[in-house]
Structures are given as structure tokens and as C-alpha cells.
C-alpha positions in Angstrom: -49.1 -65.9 -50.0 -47.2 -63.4 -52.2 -43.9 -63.4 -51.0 -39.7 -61.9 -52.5 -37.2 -63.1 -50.9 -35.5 -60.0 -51.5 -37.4 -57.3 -48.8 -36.1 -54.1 -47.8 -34.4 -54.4 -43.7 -37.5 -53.3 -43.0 -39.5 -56.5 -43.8 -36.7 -58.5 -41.4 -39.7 -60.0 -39.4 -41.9 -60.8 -42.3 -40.0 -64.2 -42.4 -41.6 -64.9 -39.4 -45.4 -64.8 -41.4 -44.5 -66.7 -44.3 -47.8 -68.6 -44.3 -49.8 -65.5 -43.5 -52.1 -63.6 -46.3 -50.7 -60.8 -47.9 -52.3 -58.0 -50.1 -51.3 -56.1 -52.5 -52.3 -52.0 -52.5 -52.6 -49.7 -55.6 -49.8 -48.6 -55.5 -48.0 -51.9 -55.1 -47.3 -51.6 -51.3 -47.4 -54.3 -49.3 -50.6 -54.2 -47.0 -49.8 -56.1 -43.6 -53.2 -58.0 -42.2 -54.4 -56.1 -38.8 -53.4 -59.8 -37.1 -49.8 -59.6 -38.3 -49.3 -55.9 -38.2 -47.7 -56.2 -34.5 -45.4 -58.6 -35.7 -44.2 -55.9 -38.2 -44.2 -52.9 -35.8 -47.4 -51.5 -38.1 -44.9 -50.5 -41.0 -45.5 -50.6 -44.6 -43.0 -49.4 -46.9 -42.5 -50.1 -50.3 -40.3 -52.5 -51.2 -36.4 -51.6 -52.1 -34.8 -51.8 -55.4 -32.5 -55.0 -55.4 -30.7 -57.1 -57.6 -32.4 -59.3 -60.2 -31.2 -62.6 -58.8 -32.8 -61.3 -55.4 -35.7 -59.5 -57.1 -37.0 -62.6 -58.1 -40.2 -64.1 -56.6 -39.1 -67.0 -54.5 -35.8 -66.5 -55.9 -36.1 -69.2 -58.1 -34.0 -69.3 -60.6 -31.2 -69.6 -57.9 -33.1 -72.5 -56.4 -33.2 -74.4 -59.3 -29.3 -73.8 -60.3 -28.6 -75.0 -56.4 -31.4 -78.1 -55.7 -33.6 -78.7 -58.8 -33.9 -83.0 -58.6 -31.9 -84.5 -61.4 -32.9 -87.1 -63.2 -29.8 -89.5 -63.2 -27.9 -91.1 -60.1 -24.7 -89.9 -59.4 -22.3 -92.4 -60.3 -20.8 -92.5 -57.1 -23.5 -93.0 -54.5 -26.0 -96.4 -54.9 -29.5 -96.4 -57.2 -32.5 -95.9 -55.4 -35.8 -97.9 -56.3 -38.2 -95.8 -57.7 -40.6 -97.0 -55.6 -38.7 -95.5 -52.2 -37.7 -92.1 -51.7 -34.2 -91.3 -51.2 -32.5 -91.3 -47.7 -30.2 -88.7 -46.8 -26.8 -90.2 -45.0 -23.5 -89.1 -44.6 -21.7 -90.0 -47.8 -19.6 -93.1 -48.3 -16.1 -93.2 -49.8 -16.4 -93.6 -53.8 -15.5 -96.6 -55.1 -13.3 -95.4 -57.1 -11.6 -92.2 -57.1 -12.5 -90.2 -60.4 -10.3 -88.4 -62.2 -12.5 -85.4 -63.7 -13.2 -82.1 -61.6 -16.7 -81.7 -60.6 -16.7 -77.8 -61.9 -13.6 -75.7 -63.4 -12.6 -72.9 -61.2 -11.4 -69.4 -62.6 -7.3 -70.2 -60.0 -4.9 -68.0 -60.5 -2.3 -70.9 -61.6 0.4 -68.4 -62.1 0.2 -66.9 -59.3 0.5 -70.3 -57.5 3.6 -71.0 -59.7 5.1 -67.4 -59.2 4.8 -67.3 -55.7 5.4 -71.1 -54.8 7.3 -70.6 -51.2 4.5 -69.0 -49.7 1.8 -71.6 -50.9 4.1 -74.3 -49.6 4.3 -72.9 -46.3 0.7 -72.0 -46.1 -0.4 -75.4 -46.9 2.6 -76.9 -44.0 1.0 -74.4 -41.8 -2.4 -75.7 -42.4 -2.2 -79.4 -42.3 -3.2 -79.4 -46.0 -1.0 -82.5 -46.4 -3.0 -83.9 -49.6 -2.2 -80.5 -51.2 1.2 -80.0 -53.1 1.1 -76.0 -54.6 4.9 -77.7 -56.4 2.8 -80.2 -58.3 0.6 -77.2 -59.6 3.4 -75.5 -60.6 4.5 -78.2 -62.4 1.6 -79.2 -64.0 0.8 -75.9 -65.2 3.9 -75.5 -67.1 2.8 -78.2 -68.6 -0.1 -77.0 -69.8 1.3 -73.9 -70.8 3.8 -75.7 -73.0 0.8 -77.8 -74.1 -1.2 -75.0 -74.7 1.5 -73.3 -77.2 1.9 -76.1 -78.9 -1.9 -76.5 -80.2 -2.1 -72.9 -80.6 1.1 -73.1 -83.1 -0.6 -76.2 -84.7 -3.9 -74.3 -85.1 -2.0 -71.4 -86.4 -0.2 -73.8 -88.7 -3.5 -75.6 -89.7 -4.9 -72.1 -90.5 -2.7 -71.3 -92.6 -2.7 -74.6 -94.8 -6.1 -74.4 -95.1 -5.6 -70.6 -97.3 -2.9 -71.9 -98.9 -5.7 -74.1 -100.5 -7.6 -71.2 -101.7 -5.0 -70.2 -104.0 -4.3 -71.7 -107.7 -2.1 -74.9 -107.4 -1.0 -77.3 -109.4 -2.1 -80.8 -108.6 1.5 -82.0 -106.9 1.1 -78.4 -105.0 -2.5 -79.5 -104.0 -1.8 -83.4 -102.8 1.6 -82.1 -100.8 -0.6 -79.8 -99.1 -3.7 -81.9 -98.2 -1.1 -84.3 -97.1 0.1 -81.7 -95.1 -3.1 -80.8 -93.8 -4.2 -84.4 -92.7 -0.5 -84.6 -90.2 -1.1 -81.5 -89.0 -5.3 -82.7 -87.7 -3.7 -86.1 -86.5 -1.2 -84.1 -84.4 -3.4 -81.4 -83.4 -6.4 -84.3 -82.0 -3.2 -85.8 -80.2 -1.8 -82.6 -78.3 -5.3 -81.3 -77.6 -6.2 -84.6 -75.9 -2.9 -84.1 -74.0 -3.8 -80.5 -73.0 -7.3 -81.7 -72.0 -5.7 -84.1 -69.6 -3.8 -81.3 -68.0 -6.1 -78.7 -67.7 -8.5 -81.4 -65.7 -5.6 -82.7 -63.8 -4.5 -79.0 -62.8 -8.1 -78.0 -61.5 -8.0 -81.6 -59.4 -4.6 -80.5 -57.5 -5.3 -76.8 -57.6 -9.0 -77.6 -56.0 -7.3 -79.0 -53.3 -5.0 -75.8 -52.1 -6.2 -73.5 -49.1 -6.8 -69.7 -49.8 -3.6 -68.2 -48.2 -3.7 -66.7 -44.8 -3.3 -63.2 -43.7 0.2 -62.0 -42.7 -1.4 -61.3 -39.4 -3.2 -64.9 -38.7 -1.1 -66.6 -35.5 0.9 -69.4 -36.9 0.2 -72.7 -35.1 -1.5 -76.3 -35.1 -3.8 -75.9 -32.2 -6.3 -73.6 -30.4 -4.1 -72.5 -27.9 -2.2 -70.3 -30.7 -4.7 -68.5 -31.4 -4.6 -64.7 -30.0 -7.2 -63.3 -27.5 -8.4 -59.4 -29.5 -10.8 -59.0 -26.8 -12.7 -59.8 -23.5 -16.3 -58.3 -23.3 -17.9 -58.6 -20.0 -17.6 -60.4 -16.4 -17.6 -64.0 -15.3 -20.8 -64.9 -12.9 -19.2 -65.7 -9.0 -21.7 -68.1 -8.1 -19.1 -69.4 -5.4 -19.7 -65.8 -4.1 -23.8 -66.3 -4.1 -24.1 -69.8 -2.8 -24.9 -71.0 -6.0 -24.6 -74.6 -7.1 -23.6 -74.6 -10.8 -25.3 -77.0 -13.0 -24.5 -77.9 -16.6 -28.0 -77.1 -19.2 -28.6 -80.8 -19.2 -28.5 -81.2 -15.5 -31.1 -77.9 -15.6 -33.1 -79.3 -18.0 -33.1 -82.6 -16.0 -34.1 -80.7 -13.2 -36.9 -79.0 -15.0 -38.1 -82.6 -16.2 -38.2 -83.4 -12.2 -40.2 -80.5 -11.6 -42.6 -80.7 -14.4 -43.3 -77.0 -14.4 -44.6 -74.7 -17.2 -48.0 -74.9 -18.7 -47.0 -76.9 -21.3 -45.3 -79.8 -19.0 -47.9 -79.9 -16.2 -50.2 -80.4 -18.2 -48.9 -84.3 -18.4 -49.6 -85.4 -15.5 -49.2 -88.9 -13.7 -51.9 -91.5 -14.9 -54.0 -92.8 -11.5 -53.4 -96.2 -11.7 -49.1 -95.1 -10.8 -45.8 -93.4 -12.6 -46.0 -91.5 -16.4 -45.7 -94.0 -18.9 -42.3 -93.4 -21.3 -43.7 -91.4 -23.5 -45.9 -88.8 -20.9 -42.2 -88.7 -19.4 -40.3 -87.8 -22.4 -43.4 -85.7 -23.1 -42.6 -83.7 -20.1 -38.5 -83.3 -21.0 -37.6 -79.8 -22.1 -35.0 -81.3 -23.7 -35.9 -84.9 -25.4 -32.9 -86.9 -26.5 -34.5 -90.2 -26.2 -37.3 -89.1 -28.3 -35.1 -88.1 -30.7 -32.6 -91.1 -31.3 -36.0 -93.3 -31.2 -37.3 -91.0 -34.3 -34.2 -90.3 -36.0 -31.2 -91.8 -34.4 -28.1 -90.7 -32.0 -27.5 -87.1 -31.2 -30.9 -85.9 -32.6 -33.1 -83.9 -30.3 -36.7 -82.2 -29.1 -37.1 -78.9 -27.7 -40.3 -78.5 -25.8 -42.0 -75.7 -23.5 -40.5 -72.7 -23.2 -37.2 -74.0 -24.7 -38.9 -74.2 -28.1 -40.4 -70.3 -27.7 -36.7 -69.6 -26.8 -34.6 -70.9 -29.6 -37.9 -68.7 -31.7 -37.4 -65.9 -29.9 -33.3 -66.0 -30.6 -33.8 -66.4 -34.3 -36.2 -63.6 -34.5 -34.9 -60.8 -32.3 -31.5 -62.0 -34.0 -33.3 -60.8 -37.5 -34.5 -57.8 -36.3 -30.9 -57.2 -34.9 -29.5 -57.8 -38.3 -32.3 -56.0 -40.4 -32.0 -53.1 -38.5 -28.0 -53.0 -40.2 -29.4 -53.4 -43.4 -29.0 -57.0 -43.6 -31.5 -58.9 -46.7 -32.7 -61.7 -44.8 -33.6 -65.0 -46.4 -35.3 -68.8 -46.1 -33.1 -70.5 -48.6 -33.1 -74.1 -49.4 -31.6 -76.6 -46.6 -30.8 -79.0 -50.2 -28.5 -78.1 -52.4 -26.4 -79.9 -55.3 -23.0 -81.1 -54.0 -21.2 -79.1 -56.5 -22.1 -76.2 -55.0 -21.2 -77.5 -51.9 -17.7 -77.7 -53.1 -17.7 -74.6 -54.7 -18.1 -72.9 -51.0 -15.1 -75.0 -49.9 -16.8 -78.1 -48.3 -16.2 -81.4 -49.2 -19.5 -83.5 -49.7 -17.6 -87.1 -49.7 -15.2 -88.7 -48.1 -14.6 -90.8 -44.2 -14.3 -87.4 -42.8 -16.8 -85.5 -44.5 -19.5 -83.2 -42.2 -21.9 -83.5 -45.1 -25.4 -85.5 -45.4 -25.7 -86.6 -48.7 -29.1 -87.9 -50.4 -29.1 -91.5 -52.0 -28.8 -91.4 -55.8 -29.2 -88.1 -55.9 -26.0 -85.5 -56.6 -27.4 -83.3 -53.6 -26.8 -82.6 -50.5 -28.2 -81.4 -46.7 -26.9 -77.8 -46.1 -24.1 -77.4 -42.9 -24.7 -73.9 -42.7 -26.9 -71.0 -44.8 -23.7 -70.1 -46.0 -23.9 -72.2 -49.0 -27.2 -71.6 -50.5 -26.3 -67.3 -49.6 -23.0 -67.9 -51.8 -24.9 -70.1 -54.3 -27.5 -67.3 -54.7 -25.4 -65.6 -56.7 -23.7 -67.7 -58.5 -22.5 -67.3 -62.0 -23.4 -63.8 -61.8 -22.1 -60.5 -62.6 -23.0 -57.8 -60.2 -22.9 -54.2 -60.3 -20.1 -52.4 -57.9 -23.0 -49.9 -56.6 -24.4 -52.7 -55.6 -22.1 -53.8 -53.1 -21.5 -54.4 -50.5 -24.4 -56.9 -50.5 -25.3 -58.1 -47.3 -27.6 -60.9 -46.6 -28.7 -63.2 -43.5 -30.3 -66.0 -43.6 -32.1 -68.9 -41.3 -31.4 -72.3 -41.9 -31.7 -75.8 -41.0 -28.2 -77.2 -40.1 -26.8 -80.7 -40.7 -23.7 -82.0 -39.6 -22.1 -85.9 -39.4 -19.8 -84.7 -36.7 -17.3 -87.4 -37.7 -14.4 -87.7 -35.7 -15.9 -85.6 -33.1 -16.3 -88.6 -30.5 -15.1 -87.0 -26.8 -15.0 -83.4 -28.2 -17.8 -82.2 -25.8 -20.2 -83.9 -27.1 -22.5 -84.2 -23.9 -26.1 -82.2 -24.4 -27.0 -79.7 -26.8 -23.2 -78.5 -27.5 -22.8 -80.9 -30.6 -25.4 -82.1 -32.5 -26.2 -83.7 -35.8 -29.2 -80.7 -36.8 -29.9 -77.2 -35.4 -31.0 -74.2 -36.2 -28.9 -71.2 -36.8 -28.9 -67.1 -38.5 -26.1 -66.8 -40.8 -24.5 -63.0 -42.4 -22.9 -63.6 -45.7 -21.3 -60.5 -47.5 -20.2 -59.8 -50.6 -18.1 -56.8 -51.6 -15.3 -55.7 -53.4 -11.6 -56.5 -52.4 -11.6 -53.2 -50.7 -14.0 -53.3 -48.6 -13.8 -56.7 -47.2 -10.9 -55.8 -44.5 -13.4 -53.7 -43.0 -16.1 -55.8 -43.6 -14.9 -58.6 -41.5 -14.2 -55.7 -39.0 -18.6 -54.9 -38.8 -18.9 -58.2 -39.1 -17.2 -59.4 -35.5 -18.9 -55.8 -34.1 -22.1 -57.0 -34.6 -21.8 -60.3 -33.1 -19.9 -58.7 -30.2 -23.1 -56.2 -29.8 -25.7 -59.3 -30.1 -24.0 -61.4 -27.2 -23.5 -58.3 -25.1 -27.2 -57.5 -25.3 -28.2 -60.6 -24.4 -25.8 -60.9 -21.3 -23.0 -62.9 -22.3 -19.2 -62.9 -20.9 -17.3 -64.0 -24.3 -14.0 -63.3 -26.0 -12.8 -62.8 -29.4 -10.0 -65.0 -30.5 -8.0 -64.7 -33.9 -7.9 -68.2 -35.0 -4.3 -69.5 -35.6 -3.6 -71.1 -39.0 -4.1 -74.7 -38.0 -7.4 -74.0 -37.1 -8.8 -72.0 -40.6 -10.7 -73.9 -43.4 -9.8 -74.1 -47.0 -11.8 -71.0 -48.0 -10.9 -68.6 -44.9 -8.0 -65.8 -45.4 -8.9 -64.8 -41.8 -11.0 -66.1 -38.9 -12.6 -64.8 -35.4 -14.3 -66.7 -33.1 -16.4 -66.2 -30.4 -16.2 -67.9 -27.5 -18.7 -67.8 -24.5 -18.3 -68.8 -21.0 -20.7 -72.0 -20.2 -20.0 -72.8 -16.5 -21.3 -75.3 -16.2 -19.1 -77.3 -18.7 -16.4 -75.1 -16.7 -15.1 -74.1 -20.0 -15.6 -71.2 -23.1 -17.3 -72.9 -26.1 -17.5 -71.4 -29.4 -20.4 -70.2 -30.3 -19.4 -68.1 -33.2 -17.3 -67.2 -35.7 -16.4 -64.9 -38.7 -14.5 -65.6 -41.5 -13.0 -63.5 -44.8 -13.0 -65.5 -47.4 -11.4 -63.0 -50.1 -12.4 -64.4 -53.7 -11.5 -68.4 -52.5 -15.0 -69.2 -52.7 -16.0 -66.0 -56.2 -14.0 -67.7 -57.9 -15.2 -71.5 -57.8 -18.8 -69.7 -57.1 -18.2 -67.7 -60.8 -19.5 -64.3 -58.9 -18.0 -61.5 -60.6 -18.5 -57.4 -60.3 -18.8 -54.9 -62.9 -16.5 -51.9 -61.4 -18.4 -48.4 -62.0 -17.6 -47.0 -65.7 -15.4 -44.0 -65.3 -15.5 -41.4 -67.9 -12.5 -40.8 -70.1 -11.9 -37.9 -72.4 -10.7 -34.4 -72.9 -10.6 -32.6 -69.4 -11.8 -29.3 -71.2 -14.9 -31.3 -72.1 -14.4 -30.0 -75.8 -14.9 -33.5 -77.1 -17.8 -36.0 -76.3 -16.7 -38.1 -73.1 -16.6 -41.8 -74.0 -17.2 -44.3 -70.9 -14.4 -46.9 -70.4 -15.0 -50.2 -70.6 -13.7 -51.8 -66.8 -12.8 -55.5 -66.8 -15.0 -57.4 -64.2 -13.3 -58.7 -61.0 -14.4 -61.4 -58.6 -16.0 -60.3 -55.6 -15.1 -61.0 -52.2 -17.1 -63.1 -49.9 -17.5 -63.1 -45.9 -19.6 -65.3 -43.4 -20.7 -64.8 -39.9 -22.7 -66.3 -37.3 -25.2 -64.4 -35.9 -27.1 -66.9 -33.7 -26.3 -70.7 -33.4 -29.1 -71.9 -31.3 -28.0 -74.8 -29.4 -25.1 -73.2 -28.2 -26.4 -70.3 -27.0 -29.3 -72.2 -25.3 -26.6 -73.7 -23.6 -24.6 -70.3 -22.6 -27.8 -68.8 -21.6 -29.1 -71.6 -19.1 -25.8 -72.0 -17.5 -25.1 -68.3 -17.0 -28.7 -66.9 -16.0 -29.5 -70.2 -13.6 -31.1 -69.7 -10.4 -31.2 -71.3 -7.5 -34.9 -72.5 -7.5 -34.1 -74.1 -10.4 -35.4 -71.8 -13.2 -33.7 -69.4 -15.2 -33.6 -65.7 -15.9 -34.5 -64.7 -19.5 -32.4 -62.3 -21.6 -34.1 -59.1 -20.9 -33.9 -58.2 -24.8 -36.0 -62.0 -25.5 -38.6 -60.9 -23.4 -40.7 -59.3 -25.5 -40.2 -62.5 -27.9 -41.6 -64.6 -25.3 -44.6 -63.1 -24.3 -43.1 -60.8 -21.4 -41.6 -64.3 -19.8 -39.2 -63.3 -17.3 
């Protein structure tokens, strides 16, 4: 198989034939296989020109700086034997709490210290209580003292060291070797102290929230936030006579009935009832099967629910594709540093993340992570930009302290599937960015039906990395509620700047405007880039949104018209 994961919009569906043969042409085309070719529309163009870090076969030079194995335990999670393979849990609190950053982040410190009032209130607005911007302040005067200091010393050690060049006479020489041996003592001593600093600025600095946008609604709770929009009409199934069931009650229903090919073809032994496992064989949607295999809140989709959360991930591609996003299979393991980096904490009683046992890795929450990891540490052209990229992935999430927060059914899981957008741009373009970015999920939950809003999300509700979030939040009747089932986020250069992703603006030429004189090209400063996430299609959620809202009353349910042809012509 002979496969890039960088691929012109064009190839979107391609992802979908990973496995499949490909060929090459003469003149390097790719050559789709007749049995594939409808899954591609028939086309095939050449490939695009694309960054080297997304040129890459596999991309894996990005995979190994995100989830190559490691060959020591981390110190804070428990040895595994060699002889078992690690397990991946939700991470324990440390031991002890350590004292040394996992990675050195490019924060602006004096900008934290200059505008102190405003970082205060951000982090009060926030509930960022473990953050204190005055203690950054603080400590990097410190180190800016700290840092004068050694540089005098060095300046001062530089400058007995020529001194020694020159002809002395001996009592000349010993005073100044003397000299030179205090000055080494006190240099070791203040560099130790500014070593101390620097590590104990990036801890409290690590731990501030990006700021907010002047516009973001100020307040603890959901109900701050501020309604931007409302996009289509609630169902009146009082008006048609209509029962309403919640998607586990349809699904239970469904079980009942034992309809579809797939199901009926479990049918009752003829000595009496199914056995438990023909039963749960015949549930569209198999909880008990899945705590039995892998523990609460894990699930099976079967029948026609499986070909539908397919058919959402692959007409959401094509959606995407067709606006030019790069789509992507990235790892669902990556190292917890770069888990951090993206503004997730990997440990901790709270933590959402799955760690792996002896292993400094960690199970991916969303594709965001391994998208902003992909180009980490580099330094990307401005023409290139704005990049965007989507991505599915495999989602994993603790849910800790999410115990009576819906949890019934589908609506909150520990693993699901979902397509994720991930920009990156300049910090010019991303204001408008996170504009497209909330059109196109408003234009993909339209076209499948969906009434939704759009909600500004107030500052109580943001994350550490997000300047500014919208979420999307469907009407499920039959929780009687709207549930989120997306969201987009501007990130600004929160996450660039822990991620090391930097931009190389356009050279602009300088000279003589007669053009008398050669015209030199002047040499721009790079700039850290701006990243933005969006949620194109969590499954499980919209499973849900889609059986309560298109539920009939015979007990099935009408398919999005635009999924159709992803399900075979399945009405």
C-alpha cells in the first residue's frame, strides 16, 4: 500500500482505502484500482505540493517525535514486567510532586509582568485558582536580576581571562588567578540560582490560561454564555401524535424487534429464549458487551448503527475536503509532553487522560493533539498558511467527575470516534478563521437536518489554551434538552508557543525605489503561528441527535438524506 498522509482535498476519501492496492503511473499519478475507483468519484490527480513535515511518507518523522516507545519508565507511573505489555489507565496522582518542567515554553514573561491586572482577572474569571500571574511577575524579576548578575560575572570573568594574556609580573599574575578562581566560584553559585528560577518560572507560568477575548461573556456557568445563532425548527411531535423516545429507548426497541439483516439473522434457538450472548448479539447498541470486554461506559455498535457512524465520518471528509481541508489518520498514542504542550494535563485526580503503564505516553482525547504535534518544532513558510488539516481519530476520555452529567446512553462515553479541523495561520488571519470555522459546522448540521444553536462560551466555561470558544448545541428530544455536540476554539499562539511552531513571514524587498541599486531581501524575524480546532463530527452524539429527531412511529428512523448514499441508498 503506498500511501502520504499529505493528499491533495481531492484524495479526502482515499482514507477510507487505506488497505487497498495502489499503483503508481509514469508520470507519478496515482492510479486508483477499478474496485475503489467509485469510492474516489473516478478522479486522479496528481498529488499537491505540501509541506515537508506533511510530504513525508507516513509522516513519520512526526510520529516518532509524538509516540516512538521509550526505553525507560517514567518516574512517575509504576514499572511494568517485561514479560506483560503495558495497560493503559487513567493516570494516578504522582507520588511526589516534581519540581522540573516537562518542556520549556517560548511565555512571554514580560508581558505577564507588564500587564499583571488583566492576567489576574482572567485567571479569577476562569477558576484558574492554582494559577497566580503575581507570582510570575515576581519570580521573573528575579530572574531578570539573576540573569544580570551572571552576565556581569561572565563579562567580568572575560575580561580577567585577557588580562592574562598580557606581560605580568608574577604578584600581577597570582592576584589575578586569584581573582579568576572567586569570580568561577561565584559565577557556578548565581548560575545555579538562575537555573532554579528559570525552572520555577516555566512551572508557574505553565499553569496560566491564554487570556480571553474582550468579547467572551464573563461568567462561571453555561447559562452566561451568549446565544449568536439559532439554525432551524424544533420537531412538534405533540402536533403528530408522536411518542418521543430517548436513542437508548429506540435502540431498545430495535433490540425488541430484532429487525435488519444483520439482527434477524440471530434468531431464537428451538429448544426456548436467545442465550445472553445471541441477545446482546442482536442490540444495536451493546453496553453489556462492552463493560464485559472492557469495563463501564464502553460500547458496541452493530447493524446499521455501525454503517451509520461510517457513513458520518466519511461524508464528513468529503464535506471538509471539498474546503480544502488535508485529512489525516494520526496516531491515537502520543507522549504526554505533547499532551501538555496542547494544553491538557495528562496526570492528576481530575485528569481526562488514559495514560500507558511505565510508559511516558499517552491515549489521545481528541485528533487535536497529534494535528498540533505534527508540526511541532517547526518553522513554516507564511505562503504556506493558512494550513488546514482534519483528521479521524480514536477518542479516549476518563470522564472523571462527570458522575450525573448525562451520562445515560451514548452521550458520554469513555471512547468514540470523531473528525477533527485544526488550523494554523498567522495572527491575522485567525479572527476570521474561527469565523469559517463555526460556518462550516453550521453548514454540516444543517445538511444533515439538525435544529442547533451557536453559543459564545462564557469565560468559566473556556480551557487553558482557548482565547475564544463556540459551541454547538443540538436539540436531542428525547433527553428534552440541547447537548453539545460541537465546538470551536481560537487558540491564538497558547498552544505555538509550548508546540515550538513558528512562521517565516514572506521576505519583502528593500532598496532604492528607482531600482538603480541591486534590491537586497530583508531578513523577517519568525513569529509563532496561531492555532484553531473544530469539531466536525463527534459520532456518538450525533447518533444520538439523529435517532431522536428523525424517529418514527413504527419504530425506525429516517436517515439523513445526505448519508444515504453512504449507506447503500438506506432510507
Amino acid at each position: 500500500c503506498f500511501w502520504s498522509s499529505a493528499v491533495s482535498s481531492r484524495y479526502g476519501s482515499m482514507m477510507r482505502c487505506l488497505y487497498t492496492p495502489l499503483t503508481m503511473s509514469s508520470s507519478s499519478r496515482f492510479v486508483s484500482p477499478f474496485s475503489v475507483s467509485p469510492f474516489l468519484g473516478g478522479r486522479k490527480p496528481p498529488l499537491r505540493r505540501t509541506p515537508s513535515v506533511l510530504r513525508d511518507s507516513f509522516s513519520h518523522r512526526a510520529i516518532v517525535a509524538m509516540s516512538s516507545s521509550t526505553s525507560t519508565a517514567s518516574a512517575s507511573a509504576p514499572t511494568s514486567s517485561s514479560s506483560e505489555a503495558p495497560s493503559a489507565t487513567a493516570a494516578a496522582p504522582a507520588a511526589a510532586e516534581t519540581h522540573t518542567p516537562a518542556f520549556r515554553a517560548s511565555i512571554d514573561f514580560r508581558s505577564i509582568r507588564d500587564n499583571l491586572e488583566a492576567h489576574e482577572a482572567n485567571c479569577r474569571e476562569r477558576n484558574f485558582a492554582a494559577a497566580s500571574p503575581a507570582k510570575v511577575a515576581e519570580l521573573y524579576d528575579k530572574f531578570v536580576e539573576a540573569q544580570k548578575e551572571v552576565d556581569e560575572l561572565r563579562a567580568q570573568k572575560n575580561e580577567n581571562a585577557k588580562s592574562m594574556k598580557q606581560k605580568l609580573e608574577q604578584e600581577q599574575r597570582d592576584e589575578l588567578v586569584r581573582r579568576g578562581k572567586e569570580i568561577k566560584e561565584q559565577l557556578a553559585t548565581v548560575e545555579e540560582n538562575l537555573s532554579a528560577l528559570q525552572e520555577e518560572l516555566q512551572l508557574e507560568a505553565q499553569r496560566l490560561p491564554n487570556l480571553a477575548h474582550p468579547d467572551v461573556p464573563r461568567g462561571a456557568d453555561d447559562d452566561a454564555a451568549a446565544e449568536l445563532a439559532s439554525v432551524g425548527d424544533r420537531r412538534d411531535f405533540e402536533g403528530e401524535g408522536l411518542e418521543v423516545l430517548d436513542h437508548m429507548s429506540i435502540a431498545d426497541r430495535w433490540n425488541a424487534m430484532a429487525g435488519g439483516a444483520n439482527e434477524s439473522a440471530f434468531e431464537a434457538p428451538s429448544g426456548g429464549g436467545l442465550s445472553s450472548t445471541a441477545t446482546a448479539l442482536r442490540a444495536a447498541v451493546d453496553f453489556t458487551s462492552g463493560a464485559k470486554v472492557s469495563g463501564a461506559k464502553f460500547y458496541y455498535l452493530r447493524g446499521q448503527l455501525a454503517r451509520l457512524e461510517l457513513a458520518l465520518v466519511n461524508w464528513t471528509v468529503d464535506q471538509l475536503c471539498a474546503r480544502g481541508y488535508i485529512p489525516h489518520m494520526t496516531p491515537d498514542v502520543v507522549r504526554s509532553e505533547v499532551v501538555e504542550k496542547c494544553g491538557f494535563q495528562p496526570r492528576g485526580e481530575s485528569t481526562q487522560v488514559y495514560n500507558v503503564d511505565g510508559m511516558d505516553l499517552s491515549l489521545t482525547g481528541t485528533a487535536e493533539i497529534p494535528l498540533g504535534g505534527l508540526c511541532m518544532d517547526e518553522v513554516l513558510d507564511e505562503s504556506m498558511l493558512p494550513l488546514r488539516l482534519c483528521a479521524f481519530g480514536r477518542c479516549f476520555r476518563t470522564e472523571a467527575g462527570a458522575s450525573g452529567l448525562a451520562t445515560r446512553g451514548l452521550y458520554r462515553v469513555h471512547q468514540f470516534s470523531k473528525v477533527e479541523m485544526f488550523i494554523i495561520c498567522t495572527p491575522e488571519q485567525s479572527d476570521a478563521l474561527h469565523d469559517e470555522l463555526i460556518e462550516v459546522e453550521k453548514h454540516l448540521f444543517s445538511e444533515l437536518g439538525l435544529h442547533f444553536k451557536v453559543l459564545d462560551m462564557p469565560t468559566g466555561d473556556l480551557g487553558a489554551p482557548a482565547y475564544r470558544k463556540f459551541d454547538v448545541e443540538a436539540w436531542m428530544p428525547g433527553l428534552g434538552r440541547y447537548g453539545e455536540i460541537s465546538s470551536a476554539s481560537n487558540c491564538t499562539d497558547y498552544q505555538a508557543r509550548r508546540l515550538n511552531i513558528r512562521y517565516k513571514p514572506d521576505a519583502k524587498d528593500a532598496g532604492n525605489e528607482d531600482g538603480g541599486k541591486k534590491k537586497k531581501k530583508s531578513k523577517a524575524k519568525t513569529n509563532f503561528v496561531h492555532t484553531l480546532n473544530g469539531t466536525g463530527c463527534a459520532v456518538p452524539r450525533m447518533i444520538v441527535a439523529i435517532l431522536e429527531n428523525f424517529q418514527q412511529a413504527d419504530g425506525t428512523v429516517v436517515v439523513p438524506e445526505v448519508l444515504r448514499p453512504y449507506m447503500g441508498g438506506l432510507e
